[in-house]
N, C-alpha and C positions, 0 to 999 in steps of 0.2 A: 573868854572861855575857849576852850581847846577841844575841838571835833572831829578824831579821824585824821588829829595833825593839821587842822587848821582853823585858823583863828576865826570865831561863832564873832562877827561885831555887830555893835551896833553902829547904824549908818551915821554919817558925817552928814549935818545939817550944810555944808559949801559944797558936797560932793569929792568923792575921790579921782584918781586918777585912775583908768582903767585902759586896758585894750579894747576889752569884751567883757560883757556881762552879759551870763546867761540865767535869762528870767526864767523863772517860773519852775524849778526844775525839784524832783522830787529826788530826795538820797534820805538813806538811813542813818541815822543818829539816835544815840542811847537807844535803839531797839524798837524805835518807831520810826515809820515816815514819816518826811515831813516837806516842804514844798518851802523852797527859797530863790533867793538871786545867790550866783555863781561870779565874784568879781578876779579877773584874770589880769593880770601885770608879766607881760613878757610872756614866759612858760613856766608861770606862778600862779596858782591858785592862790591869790594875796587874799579871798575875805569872803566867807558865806556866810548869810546874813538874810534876813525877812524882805529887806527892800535894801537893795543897792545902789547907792545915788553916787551915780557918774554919768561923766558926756564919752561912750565910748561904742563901739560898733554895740550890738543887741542880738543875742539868739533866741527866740522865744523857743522854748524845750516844752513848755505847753502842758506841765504834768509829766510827763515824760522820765521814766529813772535816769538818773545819773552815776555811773558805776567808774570804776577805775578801767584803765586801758585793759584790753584780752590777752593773752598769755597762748599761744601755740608750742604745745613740749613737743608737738613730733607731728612731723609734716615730713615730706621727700618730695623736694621741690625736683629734683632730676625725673621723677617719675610722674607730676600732676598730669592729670587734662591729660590722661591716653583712654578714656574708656571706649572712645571713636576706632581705636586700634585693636580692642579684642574685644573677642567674642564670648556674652558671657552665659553658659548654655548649661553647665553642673552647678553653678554657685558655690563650689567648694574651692578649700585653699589649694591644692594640689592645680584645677585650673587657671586659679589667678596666676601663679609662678610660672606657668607653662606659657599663658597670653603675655605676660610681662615680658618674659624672658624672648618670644617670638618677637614684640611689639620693641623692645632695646638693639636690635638688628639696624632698627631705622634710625637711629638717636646721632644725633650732632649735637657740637655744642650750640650751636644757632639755634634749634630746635628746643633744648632743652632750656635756653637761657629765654628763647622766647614764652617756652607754657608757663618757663618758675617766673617770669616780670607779671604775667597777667596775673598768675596766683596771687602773687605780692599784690597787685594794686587794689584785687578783690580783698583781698586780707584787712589792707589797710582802709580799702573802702567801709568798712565793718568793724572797725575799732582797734583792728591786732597792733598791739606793741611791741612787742617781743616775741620773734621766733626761734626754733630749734632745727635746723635740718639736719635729716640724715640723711647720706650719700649712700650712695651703693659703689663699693669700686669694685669691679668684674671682669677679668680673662677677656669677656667675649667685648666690653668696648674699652678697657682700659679706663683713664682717667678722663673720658671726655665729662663725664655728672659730675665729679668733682672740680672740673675747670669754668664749665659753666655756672655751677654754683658760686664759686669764688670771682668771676666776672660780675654775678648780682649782688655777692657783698658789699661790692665797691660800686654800686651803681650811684649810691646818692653823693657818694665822695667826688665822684666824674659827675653827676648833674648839678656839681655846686659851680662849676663853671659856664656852667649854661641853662639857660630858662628850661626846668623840664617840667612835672605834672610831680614827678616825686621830689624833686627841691621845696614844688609850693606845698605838696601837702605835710612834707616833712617842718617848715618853716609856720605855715599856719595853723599847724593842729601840733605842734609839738611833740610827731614822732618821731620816736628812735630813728639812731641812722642804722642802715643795713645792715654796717658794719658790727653792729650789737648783733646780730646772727650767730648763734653757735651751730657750730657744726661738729657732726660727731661722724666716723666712720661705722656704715652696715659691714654684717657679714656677707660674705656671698651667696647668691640665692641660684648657682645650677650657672 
């Protein structure tokens, strides 16, 4: 039987072969919840099932929903983590552009490539699989949000060469490589 695109089994009395089986784990099906094992082969969700018999690592999810990976359409990674940089004293749009625009003064790509990796690992800490960023290219710093942004594209591409934090979670949790990053050009904001 076929649930959400994957195969509802019933369990193999020798056991399967698994990575991971994630117990206990509540997802929706035909329009109700319902509480299963989660059996994973590679970055396959090979078989959800009542009881899944395999010798393979174990997440106990405890109840716990289990939903498909997060979706971010629009982030600016050039601009995260400045609120430390302005001051927020009107709450209207007219001041954010003005603090923004004040607080892009200080901007390197070092700087910019450091806030968007911590966004990123937040991101990914919390389930995002797929993001959008839009740059801002601006007169006042030129392409440095755009070159930092494209340095984080290729971060997992360069951390395949070497033990990083984003190879393993990309590797263990079967997320996207960075390089799935769309990027769109902003207008200019002043």
């Amino acid at each position: 039987m076929l649930i959400m695109g994957y195969h509802w089994a019933t369990p193999s009395s020798d056991g399967e072969i698994m990575d991971l089986v994630i117990r206990d784990a509540r997802i929706l099906a035909r329009g109700e919840l319902r509480t299963v094992d989660i059996g994973i082969q590679g970055s396959t969700i090979a078989v959800i099932s009542q009881a899944v018999t395999a010798d393979a690592l174990e997440l106990k999810a405890a109840g716990c929903l289990v939903v498909p990976g997060l979706i971010e359409t629009h982030i600016h990674l050039d601009k995260t983590c400045i609120l430390n940089r302005c001051r927020i004293e009107e709450g209207t749009v007219a001041e954010a552009v003005r603090e923004t625009a004040a607080a892009k003064r200080d901007f390197t790509v070092e700087d910019i490539y450091a806030r968007g990796s911590r966004t990123l690992e937040r991101c990914i800490a919390q389930g995002t699989m797929r993001m959008r960023s839009h740059v801002e290219l601006d007169p006042g710093i030129g392409m440095i949000g755009f070159e930092a942004i494209e340095q984080l594209a290729r971060l997992v591409g360069l951390a395949e060469t070497m033990c990083g934090t984003t190879r393993a979670c990309a590797r263990d949790y079967n997320l996207p490589s960075l390089r799935d990053l769309k990027f769109s050009e902003q207008e200019t904001h002043g």
